[in-house]
C-alpha positions as CSV (number, residue, x, y, z in Angstrom):
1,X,0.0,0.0,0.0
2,X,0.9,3.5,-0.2
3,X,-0.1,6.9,0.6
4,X,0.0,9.8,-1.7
5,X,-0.7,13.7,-0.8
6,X,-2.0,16.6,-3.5
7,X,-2.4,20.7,-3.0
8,X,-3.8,23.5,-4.9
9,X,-4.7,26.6,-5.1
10,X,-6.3,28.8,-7.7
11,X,-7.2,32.8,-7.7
12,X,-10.7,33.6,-8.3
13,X,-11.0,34.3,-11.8
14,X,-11.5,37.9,-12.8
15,X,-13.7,36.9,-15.6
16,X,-17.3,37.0,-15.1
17,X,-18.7,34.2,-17.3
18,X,-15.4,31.6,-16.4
19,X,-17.3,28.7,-14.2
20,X,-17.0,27.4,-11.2
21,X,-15.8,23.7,-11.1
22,X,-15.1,21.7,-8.2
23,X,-14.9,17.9,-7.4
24,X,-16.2,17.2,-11.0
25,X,-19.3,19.0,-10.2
26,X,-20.6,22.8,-11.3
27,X,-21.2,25.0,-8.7
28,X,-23.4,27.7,-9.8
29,X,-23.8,31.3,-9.0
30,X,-20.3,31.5,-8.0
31,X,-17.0,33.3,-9.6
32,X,-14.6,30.7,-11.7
33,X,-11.2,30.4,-10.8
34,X,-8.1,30.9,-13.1
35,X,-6.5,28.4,-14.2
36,X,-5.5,26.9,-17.9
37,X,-7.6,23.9,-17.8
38,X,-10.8,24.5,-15.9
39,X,-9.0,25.0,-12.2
40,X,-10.7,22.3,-10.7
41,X,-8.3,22.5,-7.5
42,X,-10.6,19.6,-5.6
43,X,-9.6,17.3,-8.9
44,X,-5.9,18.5,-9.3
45,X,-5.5,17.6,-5.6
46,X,-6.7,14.6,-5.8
47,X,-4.7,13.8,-9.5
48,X,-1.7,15.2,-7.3
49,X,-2.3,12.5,-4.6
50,X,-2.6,9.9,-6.9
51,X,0.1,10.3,-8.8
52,X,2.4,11.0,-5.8
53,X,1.4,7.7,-4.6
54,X,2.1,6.0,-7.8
55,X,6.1,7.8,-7.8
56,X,4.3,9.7,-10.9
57,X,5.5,13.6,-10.1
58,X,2.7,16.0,-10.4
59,X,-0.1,17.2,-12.6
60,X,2.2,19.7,-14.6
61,X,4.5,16.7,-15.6
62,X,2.1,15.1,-17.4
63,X,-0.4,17.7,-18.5
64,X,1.4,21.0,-18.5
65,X,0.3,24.2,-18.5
66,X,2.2,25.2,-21.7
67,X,0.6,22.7,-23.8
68,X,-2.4,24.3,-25.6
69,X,-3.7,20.9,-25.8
70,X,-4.9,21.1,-22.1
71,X,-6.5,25.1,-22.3
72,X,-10.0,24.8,-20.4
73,X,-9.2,21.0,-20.7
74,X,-12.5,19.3,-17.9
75,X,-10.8,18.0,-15.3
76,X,-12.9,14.7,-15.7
77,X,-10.3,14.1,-18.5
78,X,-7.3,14.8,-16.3
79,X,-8.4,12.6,-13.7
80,X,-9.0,10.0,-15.6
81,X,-5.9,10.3,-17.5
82,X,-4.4,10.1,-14.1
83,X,-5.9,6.5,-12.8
84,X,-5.0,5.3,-16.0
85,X,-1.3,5.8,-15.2
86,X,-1.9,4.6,-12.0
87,X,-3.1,1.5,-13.1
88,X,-0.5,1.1,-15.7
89,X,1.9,1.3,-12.9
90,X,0.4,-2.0,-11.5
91,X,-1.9,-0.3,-8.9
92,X,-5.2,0.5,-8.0
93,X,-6.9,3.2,-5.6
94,X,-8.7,2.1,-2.2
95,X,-9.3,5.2,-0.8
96,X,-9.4,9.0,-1.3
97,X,-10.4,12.2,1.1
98,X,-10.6,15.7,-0.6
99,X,-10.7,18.6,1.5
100,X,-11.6,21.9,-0.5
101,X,-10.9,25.7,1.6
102,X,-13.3,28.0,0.5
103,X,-14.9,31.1,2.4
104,X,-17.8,31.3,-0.5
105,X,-19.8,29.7,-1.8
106,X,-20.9,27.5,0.4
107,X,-20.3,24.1,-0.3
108,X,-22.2,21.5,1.7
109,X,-25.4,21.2,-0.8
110,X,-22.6,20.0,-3.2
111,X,-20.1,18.0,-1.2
112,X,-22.2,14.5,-2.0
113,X,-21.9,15.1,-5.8
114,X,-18.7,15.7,-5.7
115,X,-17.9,12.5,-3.7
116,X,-20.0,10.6,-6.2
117,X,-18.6,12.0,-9.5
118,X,-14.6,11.9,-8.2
119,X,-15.6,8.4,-6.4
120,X,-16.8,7.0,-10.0
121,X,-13.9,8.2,-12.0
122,X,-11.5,7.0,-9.5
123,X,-13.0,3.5,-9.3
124,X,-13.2,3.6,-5.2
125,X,-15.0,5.6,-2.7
126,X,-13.4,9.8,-2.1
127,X,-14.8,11.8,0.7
128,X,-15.1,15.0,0.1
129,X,-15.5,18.1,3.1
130,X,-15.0,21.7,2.8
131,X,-14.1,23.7,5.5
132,X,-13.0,27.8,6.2
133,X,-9.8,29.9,6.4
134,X,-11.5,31.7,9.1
135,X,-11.0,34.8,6.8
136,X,-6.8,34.3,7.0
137,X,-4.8,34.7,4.4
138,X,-5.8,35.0,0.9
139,X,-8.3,32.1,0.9
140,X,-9.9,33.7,4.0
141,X,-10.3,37.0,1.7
142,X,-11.9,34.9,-0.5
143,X,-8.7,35.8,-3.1
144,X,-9.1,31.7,-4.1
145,X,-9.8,28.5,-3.6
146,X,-7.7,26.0,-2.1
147,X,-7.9,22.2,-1.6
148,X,-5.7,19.2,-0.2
149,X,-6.3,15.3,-1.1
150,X,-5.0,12.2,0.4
151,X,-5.0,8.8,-1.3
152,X,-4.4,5.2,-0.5
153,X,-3.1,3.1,-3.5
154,X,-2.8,-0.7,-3.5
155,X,-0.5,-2.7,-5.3
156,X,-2.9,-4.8,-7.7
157,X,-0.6,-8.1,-7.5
């Protein structure tokens, strides 16, 4: 077995019509963040955790941000992607837990979606929580959107 570990963060977009995607799921009503694909930072955690598990590197080793091919790439497609080279490393996932850090919007009606879409993609069961800065820091000024994953990946021999 082994444990990987995924961050990020991504500014609210200035754009007005630039949507708001988190844990595979649309929030409405809320301000998009910036980002090159569609700053999912709930999905690029958890594609971080996985592929630090795996001994993979990071999201922008394998899909990187100066590729055109990934602009306003869905996440879904990076996620996928990513269990895909898991698996081709000869594992599988058991276990994911997604926490996103967000002042607004609020979160909770969403959270099971989230944990259902992510959970399906990744072929085991994510948890997904969201939780406050407490108005610290740039995430507390609601600047961004932050997010940390963990991940439990199981050698499929």
């Amino acid at each position: 077995m082994r444990i990987g570990q995924g961050i990020d963060v991504h500014r609210v977009s200035a754009e007005s019509d630039r949507a708001l995607w988190l844990g595979l799921v649309r929030v409405p009503d809320a301000p998009g963040l910036d980002g090159h694909s569609d700053a999912d930072v709930a999905t690029h955690a958890l594609c971080d955790a996985l592929l630090g598990a795996a001994n993979l590197g990071d999201l922008g080793r394998h899909f990187p941000d100066s590729d055109p091919a990934f602009r306003d790439v869905p996440s879904r497609r990076l996620l996928e992607a990513t269990v895909a080279l898991v698996h081709a490393q000869g594992y599988h996932v058991i276990s994911g837990d997604v926490t996103i850090i967000a002042e607004r919007p609020k979160l909770a009606p969403y959270l099971p979606a989230m944990s259902k879409e992510l959970s399906s993609v990744a072929g085991a069961t994510v948890s997904v929580k969201a939780t406050t800065a407490d108005g610290l820091g740039a995430l507390g000024r609601v600047e961004g959107i932050g997010a940390s994953a963990v991940v439990l990946i199981e050698d499929q021999a």
